[in-house]
Each structure stands twice: as C-alpha cells, then as structure tokens.
Backbone as ProteinMPNN parsed JSONL, in Angstrom:
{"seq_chain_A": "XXXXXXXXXXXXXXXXXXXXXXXXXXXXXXXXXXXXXXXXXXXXXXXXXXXXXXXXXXXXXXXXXXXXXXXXXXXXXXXXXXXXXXXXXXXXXXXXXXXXXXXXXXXXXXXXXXXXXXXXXXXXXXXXXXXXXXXXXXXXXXXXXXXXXXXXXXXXXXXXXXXXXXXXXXXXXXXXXXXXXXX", "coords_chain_A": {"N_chain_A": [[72.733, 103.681, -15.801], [71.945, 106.331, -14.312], [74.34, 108.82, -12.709], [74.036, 109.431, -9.544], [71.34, 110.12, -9.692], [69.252, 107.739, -9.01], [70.76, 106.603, -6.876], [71.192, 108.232, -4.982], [69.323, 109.566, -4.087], [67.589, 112.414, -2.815], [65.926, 113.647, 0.067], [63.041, 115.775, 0.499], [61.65, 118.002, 2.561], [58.356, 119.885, 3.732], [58.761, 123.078, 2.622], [60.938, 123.142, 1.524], [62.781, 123.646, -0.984], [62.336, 122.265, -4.464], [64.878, 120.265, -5.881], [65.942, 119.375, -9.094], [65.148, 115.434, -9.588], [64.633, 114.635, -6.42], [62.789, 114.172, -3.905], [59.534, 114.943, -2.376], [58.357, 114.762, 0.53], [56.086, 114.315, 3.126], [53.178, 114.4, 5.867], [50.202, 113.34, 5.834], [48.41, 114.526, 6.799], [49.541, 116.93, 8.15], [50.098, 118.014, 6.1], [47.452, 118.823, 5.31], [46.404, 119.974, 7.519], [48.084, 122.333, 7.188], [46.77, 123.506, 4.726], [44.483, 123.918, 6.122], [44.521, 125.732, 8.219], [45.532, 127.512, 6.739], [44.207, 129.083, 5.569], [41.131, 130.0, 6.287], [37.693, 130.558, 6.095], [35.843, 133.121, 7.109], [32.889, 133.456, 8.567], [31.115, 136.025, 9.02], [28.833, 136.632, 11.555], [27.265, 139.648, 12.181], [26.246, 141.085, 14.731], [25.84, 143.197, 16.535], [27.534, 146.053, 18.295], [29.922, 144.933, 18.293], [30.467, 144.178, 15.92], [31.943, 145.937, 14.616], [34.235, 145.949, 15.559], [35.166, 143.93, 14.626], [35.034, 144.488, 11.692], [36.987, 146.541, 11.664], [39.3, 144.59, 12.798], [39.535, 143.686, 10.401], [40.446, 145.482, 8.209], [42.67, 147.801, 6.314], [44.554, 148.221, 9.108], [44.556, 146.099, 10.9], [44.593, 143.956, 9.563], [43.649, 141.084, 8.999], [44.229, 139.345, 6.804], [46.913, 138.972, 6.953], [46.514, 136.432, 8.734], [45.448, 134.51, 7.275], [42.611, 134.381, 7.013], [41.105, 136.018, 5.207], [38.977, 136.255, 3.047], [36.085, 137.042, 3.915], [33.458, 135.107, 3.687], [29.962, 135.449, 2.951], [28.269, 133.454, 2.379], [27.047, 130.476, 3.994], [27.951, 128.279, 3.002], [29.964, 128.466, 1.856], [32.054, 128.84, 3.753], [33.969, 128.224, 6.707], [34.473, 129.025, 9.547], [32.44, 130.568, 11.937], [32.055, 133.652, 13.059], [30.368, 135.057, 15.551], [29.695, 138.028, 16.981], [28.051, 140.044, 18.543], [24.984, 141.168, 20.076], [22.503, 138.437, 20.77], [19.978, 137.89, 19.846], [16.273, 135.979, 20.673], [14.996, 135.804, 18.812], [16.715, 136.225, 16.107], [18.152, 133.82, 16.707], [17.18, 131.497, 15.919], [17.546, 131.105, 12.978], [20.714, 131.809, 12.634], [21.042, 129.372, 14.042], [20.733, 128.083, 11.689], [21.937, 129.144, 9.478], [24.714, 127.892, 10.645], [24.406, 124.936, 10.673], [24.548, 124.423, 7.659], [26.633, 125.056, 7.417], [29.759, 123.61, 5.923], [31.806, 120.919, 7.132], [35.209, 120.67, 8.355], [33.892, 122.826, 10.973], [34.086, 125.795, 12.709], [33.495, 127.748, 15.477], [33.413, 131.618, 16.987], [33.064, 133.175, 19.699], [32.334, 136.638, 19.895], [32.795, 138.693, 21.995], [31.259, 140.019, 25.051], [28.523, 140.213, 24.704], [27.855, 137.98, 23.163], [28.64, 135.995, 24.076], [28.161, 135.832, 27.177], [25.86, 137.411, 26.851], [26.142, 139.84, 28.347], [25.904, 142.994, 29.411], [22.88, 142.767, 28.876], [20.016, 141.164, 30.112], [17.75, 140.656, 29.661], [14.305, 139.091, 28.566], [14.271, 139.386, 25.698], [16.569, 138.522, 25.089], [19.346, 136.408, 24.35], [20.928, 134.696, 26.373], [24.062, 133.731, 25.838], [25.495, 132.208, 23.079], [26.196, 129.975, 23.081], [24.064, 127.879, 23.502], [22.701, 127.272, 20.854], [24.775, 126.95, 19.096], [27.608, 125.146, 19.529], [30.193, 126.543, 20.944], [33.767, 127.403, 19.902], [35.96, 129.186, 20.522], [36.178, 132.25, 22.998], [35.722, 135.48, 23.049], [36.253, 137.708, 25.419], [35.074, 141.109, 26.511], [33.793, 144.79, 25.606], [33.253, 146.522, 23.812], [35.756, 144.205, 22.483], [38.837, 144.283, 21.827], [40.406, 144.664, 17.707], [42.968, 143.559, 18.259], [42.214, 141.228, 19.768], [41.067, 139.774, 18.136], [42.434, 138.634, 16.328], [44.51, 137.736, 18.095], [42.817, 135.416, 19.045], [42.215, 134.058, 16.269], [45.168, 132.995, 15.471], [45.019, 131.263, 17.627], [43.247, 129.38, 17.325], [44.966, 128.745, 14.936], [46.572, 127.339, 15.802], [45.694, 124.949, 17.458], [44.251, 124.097, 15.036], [46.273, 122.918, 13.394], [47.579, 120.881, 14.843], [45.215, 118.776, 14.57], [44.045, 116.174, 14.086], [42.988, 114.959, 10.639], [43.08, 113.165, 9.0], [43.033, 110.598, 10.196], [40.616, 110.62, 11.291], [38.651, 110.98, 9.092], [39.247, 108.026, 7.902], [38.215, 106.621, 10.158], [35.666, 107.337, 10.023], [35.59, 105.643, 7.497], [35.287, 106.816, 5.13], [37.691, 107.523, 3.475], [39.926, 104.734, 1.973], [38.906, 102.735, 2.552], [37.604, 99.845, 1.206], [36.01, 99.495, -0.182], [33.482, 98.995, -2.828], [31.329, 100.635, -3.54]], "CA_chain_A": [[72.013, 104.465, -14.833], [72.583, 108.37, -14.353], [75.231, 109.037, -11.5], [73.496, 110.355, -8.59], [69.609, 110.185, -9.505], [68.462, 106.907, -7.884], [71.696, 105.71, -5.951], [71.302, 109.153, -3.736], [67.884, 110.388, -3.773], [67.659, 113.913, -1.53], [64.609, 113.919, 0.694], [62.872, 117.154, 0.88], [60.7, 118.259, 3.714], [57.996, 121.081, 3.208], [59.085, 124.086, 2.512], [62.167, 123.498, 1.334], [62.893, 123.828, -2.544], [62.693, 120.721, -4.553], [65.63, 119.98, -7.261], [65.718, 118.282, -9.982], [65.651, 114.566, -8.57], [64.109, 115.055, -4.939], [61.627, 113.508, -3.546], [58.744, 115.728, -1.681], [57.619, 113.642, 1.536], [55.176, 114.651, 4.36], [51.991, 113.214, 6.046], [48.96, 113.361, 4.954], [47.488, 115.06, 8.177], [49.991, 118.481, 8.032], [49.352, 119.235, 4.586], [45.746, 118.94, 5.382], [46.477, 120.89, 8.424], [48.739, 123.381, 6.613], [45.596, 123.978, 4.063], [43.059, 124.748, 6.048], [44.804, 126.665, 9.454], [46.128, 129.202, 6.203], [43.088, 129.564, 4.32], [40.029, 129.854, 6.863], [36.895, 131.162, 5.705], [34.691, 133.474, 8.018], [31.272, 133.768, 8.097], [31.192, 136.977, 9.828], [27.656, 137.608, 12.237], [27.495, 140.963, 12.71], [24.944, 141.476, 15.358], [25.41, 145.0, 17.074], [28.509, 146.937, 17.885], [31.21, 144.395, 17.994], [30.487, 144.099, 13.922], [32.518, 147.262, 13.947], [35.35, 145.611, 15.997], [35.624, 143.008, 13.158], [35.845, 145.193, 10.254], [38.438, 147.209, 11.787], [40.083, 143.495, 12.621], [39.389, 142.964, 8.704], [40.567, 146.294, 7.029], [44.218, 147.607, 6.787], [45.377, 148.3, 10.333], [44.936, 145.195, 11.331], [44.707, 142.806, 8.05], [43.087, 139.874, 9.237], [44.857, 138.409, 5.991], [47.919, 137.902, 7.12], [46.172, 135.028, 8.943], [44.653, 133.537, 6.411], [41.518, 134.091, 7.165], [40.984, 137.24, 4.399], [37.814, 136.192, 2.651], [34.938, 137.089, 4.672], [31.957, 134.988, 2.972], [28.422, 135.771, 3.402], [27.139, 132.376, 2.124], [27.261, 129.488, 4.473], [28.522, 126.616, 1.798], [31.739, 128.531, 1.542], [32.33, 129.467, 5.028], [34.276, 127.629, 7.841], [34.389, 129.696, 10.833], [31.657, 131.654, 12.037], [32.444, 134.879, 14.3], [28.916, 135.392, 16.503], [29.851, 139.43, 17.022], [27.444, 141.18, 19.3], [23.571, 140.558, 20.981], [21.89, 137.36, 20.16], [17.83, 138.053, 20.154], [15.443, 134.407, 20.226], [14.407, 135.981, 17.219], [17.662, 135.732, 15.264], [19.024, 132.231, 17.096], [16.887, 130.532, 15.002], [18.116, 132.188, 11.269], [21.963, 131.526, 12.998], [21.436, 128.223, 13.902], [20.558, 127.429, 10.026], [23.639, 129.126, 8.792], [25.867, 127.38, 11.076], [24.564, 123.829, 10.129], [24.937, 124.71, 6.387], [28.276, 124.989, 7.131], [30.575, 122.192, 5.862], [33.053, 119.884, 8.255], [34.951, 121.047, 9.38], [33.916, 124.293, 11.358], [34.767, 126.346, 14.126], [33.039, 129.177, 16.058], [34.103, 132.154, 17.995], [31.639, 134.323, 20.417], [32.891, 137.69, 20.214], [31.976, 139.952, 22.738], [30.75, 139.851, 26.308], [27.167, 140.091, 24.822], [27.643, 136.561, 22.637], [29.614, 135.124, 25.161], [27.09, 135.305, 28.252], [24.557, 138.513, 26.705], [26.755, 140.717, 29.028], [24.331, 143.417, 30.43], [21.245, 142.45, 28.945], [19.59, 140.249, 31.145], [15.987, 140.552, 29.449], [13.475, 138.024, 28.084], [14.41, 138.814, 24.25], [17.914, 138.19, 24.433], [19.828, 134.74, 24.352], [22.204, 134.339, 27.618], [25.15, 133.247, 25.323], [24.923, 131.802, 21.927], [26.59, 128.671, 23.257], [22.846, 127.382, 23.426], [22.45, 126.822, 20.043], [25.608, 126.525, 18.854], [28.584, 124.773, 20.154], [31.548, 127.341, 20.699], [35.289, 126.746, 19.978], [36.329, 130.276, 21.352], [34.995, 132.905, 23.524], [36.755, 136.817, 23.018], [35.746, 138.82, 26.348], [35.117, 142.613, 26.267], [32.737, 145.495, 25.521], [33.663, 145.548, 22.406], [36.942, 143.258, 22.428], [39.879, 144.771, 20.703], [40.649, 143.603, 17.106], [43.921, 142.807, 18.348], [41.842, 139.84, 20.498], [39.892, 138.429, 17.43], [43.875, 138.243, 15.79], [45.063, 136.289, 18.575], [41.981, 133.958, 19.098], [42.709, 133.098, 15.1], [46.231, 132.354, 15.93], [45.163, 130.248, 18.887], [42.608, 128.638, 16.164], [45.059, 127.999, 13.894], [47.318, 126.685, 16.335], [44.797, 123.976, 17.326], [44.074, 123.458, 13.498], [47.759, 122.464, 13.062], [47.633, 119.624, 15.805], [44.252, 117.865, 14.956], [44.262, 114.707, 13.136], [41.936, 114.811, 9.84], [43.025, 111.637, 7.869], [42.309, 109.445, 11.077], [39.224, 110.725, 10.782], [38.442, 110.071, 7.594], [39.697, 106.714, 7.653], [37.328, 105.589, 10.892], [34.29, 107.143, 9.019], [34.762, 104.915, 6.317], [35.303, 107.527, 4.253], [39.218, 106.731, 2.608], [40.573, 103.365, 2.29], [37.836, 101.589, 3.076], [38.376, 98.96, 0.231], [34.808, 98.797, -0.82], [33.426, 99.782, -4.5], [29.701, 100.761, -3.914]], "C_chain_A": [[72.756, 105.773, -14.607], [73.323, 108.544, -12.893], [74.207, 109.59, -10.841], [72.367, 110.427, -8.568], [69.099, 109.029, -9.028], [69.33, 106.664, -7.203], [71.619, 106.331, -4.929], [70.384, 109.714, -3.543], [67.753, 111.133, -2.704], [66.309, 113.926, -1.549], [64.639, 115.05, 0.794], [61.532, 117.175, 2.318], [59.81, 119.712, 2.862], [58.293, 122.069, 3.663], [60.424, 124.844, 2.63], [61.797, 123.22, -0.413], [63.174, 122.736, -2.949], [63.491, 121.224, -5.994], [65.178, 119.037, -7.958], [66.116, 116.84, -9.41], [65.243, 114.739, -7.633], [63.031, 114.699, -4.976], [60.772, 114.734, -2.333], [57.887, 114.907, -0.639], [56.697, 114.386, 2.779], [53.772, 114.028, 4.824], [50.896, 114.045, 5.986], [48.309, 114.603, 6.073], [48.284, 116.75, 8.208], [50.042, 118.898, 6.888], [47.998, 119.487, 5.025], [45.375, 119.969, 6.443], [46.719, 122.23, 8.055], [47.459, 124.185, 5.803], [44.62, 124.79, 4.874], [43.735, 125.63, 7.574], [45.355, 128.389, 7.865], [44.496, 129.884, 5.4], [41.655, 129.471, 4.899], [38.973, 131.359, 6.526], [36.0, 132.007, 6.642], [33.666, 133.396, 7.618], [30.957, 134.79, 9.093], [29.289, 136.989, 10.264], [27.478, 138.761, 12.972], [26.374, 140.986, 13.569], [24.783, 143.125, 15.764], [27.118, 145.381, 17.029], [30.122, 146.31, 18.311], [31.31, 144.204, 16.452], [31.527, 145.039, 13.938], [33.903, 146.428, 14.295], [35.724, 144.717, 15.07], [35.652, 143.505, 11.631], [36.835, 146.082, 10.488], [39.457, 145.964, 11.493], [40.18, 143.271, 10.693], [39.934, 144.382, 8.028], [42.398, 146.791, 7.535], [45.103, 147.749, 7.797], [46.101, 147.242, 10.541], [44.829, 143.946, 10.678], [44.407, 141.533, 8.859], [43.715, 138.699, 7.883], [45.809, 137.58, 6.221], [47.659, 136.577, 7.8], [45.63, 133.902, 8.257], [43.346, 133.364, 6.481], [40.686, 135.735, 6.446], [39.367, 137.015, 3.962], [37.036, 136.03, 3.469], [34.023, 136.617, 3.985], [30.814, 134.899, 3.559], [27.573, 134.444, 2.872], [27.884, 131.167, 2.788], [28.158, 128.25, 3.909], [30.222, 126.948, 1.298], [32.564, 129.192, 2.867], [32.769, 128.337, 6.007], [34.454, 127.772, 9.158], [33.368, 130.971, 11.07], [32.27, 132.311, 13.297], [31.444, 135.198, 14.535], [29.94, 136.778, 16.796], [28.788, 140.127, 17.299], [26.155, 140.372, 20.302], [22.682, 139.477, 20.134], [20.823, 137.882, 20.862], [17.689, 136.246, 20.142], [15.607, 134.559, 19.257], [15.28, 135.856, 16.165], [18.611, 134.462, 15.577], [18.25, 131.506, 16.01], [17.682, 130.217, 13.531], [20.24, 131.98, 11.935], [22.195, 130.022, 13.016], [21.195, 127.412, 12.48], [21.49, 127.58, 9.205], [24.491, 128.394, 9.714], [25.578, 125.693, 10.717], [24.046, 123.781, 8.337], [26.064, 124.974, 6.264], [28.889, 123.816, 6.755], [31.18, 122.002, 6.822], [34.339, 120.631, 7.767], [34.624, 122.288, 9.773], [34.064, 124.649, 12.449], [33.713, 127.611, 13.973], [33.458, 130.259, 16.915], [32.822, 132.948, 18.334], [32.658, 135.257, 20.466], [32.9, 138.403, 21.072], [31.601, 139.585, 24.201], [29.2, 139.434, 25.617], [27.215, 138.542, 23.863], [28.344, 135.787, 23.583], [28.609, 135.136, 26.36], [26.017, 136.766, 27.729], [25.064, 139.875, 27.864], [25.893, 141.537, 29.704], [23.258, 143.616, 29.82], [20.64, 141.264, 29.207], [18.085, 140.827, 31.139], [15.639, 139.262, 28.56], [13.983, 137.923, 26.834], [15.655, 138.077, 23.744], [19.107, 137.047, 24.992], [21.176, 135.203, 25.344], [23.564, 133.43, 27.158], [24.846, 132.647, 24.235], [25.475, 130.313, 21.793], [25.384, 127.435, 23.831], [22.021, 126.852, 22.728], [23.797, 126.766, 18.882], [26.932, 125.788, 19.318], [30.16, 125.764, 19.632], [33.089, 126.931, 20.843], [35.969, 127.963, 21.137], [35.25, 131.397, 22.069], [35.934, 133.985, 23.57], [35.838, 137.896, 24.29], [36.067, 139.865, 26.067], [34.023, 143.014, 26.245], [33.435, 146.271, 24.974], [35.201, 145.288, 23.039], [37.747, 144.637, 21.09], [39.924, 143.99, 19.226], [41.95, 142.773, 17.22], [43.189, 141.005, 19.351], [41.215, 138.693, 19.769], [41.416, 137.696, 16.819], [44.058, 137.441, 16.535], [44.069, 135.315, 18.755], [42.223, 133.473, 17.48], [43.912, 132.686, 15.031], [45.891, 131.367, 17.265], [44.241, 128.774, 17.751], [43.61, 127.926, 15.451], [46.299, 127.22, 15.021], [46.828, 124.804, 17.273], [44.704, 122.864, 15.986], [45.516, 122.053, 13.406], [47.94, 120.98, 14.074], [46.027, 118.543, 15.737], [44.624, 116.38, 13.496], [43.196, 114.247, 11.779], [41.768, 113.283, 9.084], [42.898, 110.595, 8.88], [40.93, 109.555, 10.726], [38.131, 110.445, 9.772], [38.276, 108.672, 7.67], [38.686, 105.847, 8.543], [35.925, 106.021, 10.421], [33.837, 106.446, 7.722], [35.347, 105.578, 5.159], [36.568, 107.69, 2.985], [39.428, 105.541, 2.913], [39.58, 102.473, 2.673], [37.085, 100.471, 1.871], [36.718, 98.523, -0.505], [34.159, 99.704, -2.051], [32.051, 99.717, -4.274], [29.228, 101.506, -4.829]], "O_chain_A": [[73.948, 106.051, -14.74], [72.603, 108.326, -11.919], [73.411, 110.267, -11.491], [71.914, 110.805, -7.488], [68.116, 109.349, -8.359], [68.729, 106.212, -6.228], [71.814, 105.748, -3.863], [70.473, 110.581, -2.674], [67.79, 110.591, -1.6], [65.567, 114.1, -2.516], [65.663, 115.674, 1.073], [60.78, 116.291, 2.727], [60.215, 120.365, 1.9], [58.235, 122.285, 4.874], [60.902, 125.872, 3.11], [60.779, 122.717, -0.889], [63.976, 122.015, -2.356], [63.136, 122.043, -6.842], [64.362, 118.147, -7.715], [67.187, 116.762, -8.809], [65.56, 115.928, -7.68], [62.268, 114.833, -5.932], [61.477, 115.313, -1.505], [56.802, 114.433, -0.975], [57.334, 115.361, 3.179], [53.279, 113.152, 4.113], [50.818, 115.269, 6.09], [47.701, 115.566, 5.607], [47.532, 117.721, 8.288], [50.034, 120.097, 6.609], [47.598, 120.651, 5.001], [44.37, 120.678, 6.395], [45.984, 123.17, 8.359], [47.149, 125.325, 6.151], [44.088, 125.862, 4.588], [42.832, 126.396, 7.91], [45.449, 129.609, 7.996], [44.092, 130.936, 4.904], [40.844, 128.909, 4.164], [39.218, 132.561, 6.617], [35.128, 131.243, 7.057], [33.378, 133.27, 6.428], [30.471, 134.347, 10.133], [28.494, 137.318, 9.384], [27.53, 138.846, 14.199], [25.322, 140.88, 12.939], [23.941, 143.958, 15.429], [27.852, 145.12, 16.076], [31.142, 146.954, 18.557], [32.417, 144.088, 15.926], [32.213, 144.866, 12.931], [34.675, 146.231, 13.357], [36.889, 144.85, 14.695], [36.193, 142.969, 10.664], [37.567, 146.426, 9.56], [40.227, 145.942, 10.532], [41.032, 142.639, 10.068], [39.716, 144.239, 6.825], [43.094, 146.432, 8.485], [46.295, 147.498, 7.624], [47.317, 147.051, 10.516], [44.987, 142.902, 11.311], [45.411, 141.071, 9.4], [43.65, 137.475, 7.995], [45.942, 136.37, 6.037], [48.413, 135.633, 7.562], [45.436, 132.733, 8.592], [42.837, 132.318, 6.077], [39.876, 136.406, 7.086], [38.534, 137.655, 4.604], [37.018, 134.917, 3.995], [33.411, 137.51, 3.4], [30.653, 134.307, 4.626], [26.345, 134.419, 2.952], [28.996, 130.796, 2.412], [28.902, 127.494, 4.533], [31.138, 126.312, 0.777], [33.549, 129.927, 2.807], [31.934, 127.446, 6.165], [34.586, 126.808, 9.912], [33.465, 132.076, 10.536], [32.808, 131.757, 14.256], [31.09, 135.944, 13.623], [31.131, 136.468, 16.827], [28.401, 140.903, 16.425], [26.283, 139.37, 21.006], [22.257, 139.699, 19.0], [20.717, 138.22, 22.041], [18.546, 135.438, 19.785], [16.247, 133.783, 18.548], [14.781, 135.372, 15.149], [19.586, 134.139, 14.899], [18.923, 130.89, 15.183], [18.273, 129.185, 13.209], [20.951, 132.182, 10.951], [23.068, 129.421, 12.389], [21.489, 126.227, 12.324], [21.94, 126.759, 8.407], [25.514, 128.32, 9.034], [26.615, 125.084, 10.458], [23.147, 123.02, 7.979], [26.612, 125.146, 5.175], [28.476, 122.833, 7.37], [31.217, 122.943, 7.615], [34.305, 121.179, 6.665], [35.013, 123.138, 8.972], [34.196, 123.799, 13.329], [33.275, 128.21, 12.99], [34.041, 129.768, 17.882], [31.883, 133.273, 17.608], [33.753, 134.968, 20.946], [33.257, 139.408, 20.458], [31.787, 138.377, 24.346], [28.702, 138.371, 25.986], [26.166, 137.94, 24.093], [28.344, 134.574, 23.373], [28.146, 133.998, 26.448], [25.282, 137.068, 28.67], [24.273, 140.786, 28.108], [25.13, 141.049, 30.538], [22.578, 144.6, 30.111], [20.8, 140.325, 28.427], [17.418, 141.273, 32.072], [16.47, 138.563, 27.981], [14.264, 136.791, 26.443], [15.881, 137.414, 22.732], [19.576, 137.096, 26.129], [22.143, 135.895, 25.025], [24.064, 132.591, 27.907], [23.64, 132.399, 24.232], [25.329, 129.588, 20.809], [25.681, 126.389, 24.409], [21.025, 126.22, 23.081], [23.492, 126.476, 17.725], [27.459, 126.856, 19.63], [30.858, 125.755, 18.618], [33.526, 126.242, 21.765], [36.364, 127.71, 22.275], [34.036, 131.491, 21.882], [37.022, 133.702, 24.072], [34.939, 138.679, 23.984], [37.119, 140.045, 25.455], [33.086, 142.308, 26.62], [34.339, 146.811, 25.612], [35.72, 146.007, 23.893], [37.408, 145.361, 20.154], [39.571, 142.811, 19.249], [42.166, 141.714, 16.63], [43.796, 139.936, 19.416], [40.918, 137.541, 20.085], [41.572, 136.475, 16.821], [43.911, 136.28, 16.153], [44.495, 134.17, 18.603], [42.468, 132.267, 17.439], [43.915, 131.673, 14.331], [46.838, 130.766, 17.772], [44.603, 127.613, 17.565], [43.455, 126.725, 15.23], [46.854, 126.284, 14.446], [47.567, 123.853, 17.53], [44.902, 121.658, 15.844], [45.55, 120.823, 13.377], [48.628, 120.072, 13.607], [45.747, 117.736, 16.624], [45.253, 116.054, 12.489], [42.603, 113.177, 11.914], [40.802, 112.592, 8.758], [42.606, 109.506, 8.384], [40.251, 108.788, 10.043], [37.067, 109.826, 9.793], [37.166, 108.168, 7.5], [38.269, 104.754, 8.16], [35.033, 105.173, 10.405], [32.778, 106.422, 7.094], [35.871, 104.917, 4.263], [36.325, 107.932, 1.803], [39.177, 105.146, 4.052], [39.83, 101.37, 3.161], [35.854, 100.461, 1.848], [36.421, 97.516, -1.148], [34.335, 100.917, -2.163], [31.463, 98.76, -4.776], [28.015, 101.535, -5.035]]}, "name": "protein", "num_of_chains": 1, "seq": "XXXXXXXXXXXXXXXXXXXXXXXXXXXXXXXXXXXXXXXXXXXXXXXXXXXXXXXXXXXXXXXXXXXXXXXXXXXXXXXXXXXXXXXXXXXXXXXXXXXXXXXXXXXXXXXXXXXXXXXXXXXXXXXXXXXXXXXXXXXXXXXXXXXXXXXXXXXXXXXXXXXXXXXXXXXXXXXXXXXXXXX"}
C-alpha cells in the first residue's frame, strides 16, 4: 500500500483545491444552493419607466453580473426570476400570468417599482393595484423609479435566502429522489 494515500486521506471542503489523493465532501443541499443563488436567470418585464432602471442595473455601471444573475432571458423555459418593472394594465396580467407559470421550479419574483408593488399613483379602473394578485411575490423594491443600486441589493437578499433553503428535502418528500421504486 502507497504511504500516505489511504492511511491519511485529506478532507477537502468547497473551495478549497483538491490534491492528488483528497477527497471532495459537501451536502447535497449547498451545492444545489451554490448553483442556483450564482447563476439566476431573469425574465425581465419591462412595463413602463422602471424598464430603464433595470437596464442601467444590467449594463456596465452597475453589472448585474457580478451577481450572477447576467443572462437576461426573454423565453420563460429558461428563466427563473421574473422582475415585474413598472404599471401592470388587466390587459397585460393575463399575458404575465402565462409567462410566470411557464416558468420552471424553482422561481422567484420581484415587483419593482411603487407602480408593481401597489400601482403607486394610478388608482384607475385599467390598472392592477399590485401585481401580487396574480402572481405571488418574493420581493417588493419601493420607489419612483427605484435605484439600480436597490434591484442589486434585493438580488443579494435573494441570493441570500437561496443559500439557506433546503432543495434535496424537497425532492425527497415529493417522491422525486430515493424513492426506491422502478416505474
């Protein structure tokens, strides 16, 4: 037997460097965490003139990358966080609530704005008194328009959430891993 490779085996933790020999250990639930708090997809809804406040947040001032949340996609099926950004009409809740359940599991929402967050000052018939009516919101960014420094920290508060939820329980009581049956 080779001196030193099974008698002393060096645990590594992540995001430390593995040698030759070393074992790479962690639980199942903070990789899974780690994955998706770095790599979150928007689904940007631009409605009116907080859209602007999120492509500033998105271009180089204020790099929305370094959070991990760089790729803005425009098609639901590859999108995990929608950003609601400005005045919700009736007329476009409908066409919202279809992209947001075309979203995959998990997802998250943020209301941007005073006007997605309660419709701020329009307080007429066409336009939806918060968009937390047909969607269920994770965050809510107050303003007229919100800074992009506020959409930055609500995705740091996001991913700081992310990082503490429990996915592989989850899994496991839907059945869905380990569940010892071959259908």
């Amino acid at each position: 037997m080779a001196e030193g490779r099974l008698s002393n085996p060096r645990v590594l933790h992540v995001g430390e460097e593995q040698e030759e020999g070393g074992a790479l250990l962690t639980q199942v639930d903070s990789l899974i965490n780690w994955a998706r708090k770095n790599s979150m997809w928007p689904l940007p809804m631009g409605l009116s003139c907080c859209a602007i406040e999120f492509m500033a947040a998105a271009a180089a001032r204020f790099d929305m990358a370094r959070f991990g949340a760089e790729v803005a996609r425009f098609s639901p099926k590859q999108a995990d966080l929608m950003i609601v950004a400005g005045t919700m009409t009736y007329k476009m809740a409908e066409a919202v609530r279809r992209l947001y359940d075309q979203m995959a599991e998990p997802k998250w929402v943020i209301a941007m704005g005073a006007c997605a967050s309660t419709a701020g000052m329009f307080r007429t018939y066409p336009v939806m008194q918060g968009i937390d009516h047909i969607v269920p919101v994770d965050y809510y960014i107050p303003g007229c328009p919100p800074r992009p420094e506020m959409l930055l920290n609500t995705l740091i508060q996001l991913q700081k959430r992310i990082a503490t939820e429990h996915p592989h329980r989850k899994l496991t009581v839907a059945g869905l891993v380990g569940s010892g049956s071959k259908d």
